[in-house]
N, C-alpha and C positions, 0 to 999 in steps of 0.2 A: 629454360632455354635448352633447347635439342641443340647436343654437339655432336658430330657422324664422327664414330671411333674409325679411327686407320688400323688399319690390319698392314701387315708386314707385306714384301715386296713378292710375288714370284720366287718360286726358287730357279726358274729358269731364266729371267731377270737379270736375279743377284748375280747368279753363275757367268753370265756374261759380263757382268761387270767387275769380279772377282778374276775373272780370268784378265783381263784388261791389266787389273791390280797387279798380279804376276808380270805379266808383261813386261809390265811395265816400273817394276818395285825402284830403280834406281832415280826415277824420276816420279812420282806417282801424282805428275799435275795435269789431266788430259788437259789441250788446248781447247777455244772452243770448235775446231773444226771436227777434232777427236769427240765431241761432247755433241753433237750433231750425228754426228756417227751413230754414237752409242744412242742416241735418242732415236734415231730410225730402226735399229737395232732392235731396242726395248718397247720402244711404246710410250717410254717417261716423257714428263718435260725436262728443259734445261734445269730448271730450279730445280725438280727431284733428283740428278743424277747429281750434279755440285753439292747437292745435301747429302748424298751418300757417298762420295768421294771426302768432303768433310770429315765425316764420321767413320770413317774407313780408316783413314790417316792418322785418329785420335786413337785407334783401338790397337 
């Protein structure tokens, strides 16, 4: 079974989404209107941007 390896995100991407991070550090939940944004922004879907807010907030 062929699995497609993921490669990491943009670094121009991440940088927007990183700057968000800052923005936004004393609350770091976008809404999802915030999450829409950043999806027109990025190019992601909603799933990938929650998955990287996720894991953003763990590190």
């Amino acid at each position: 079974i062929a699995r497609k390896r993921r490669g990491n995100l943009p670094k121009a991407v991440t940088a927007v989404l990183k700057q968000w991070l800052v923005d936004h550090c004393r609350n770091p939940y976008p809404t999802e209107v915030e999450k829409t944004g950043l999806k027109d922004k990025t190019g992601l879907t909603l799933n990938q941007i929650s998955n990287w807010f996720i894991n953003a907030r763990r590190r």
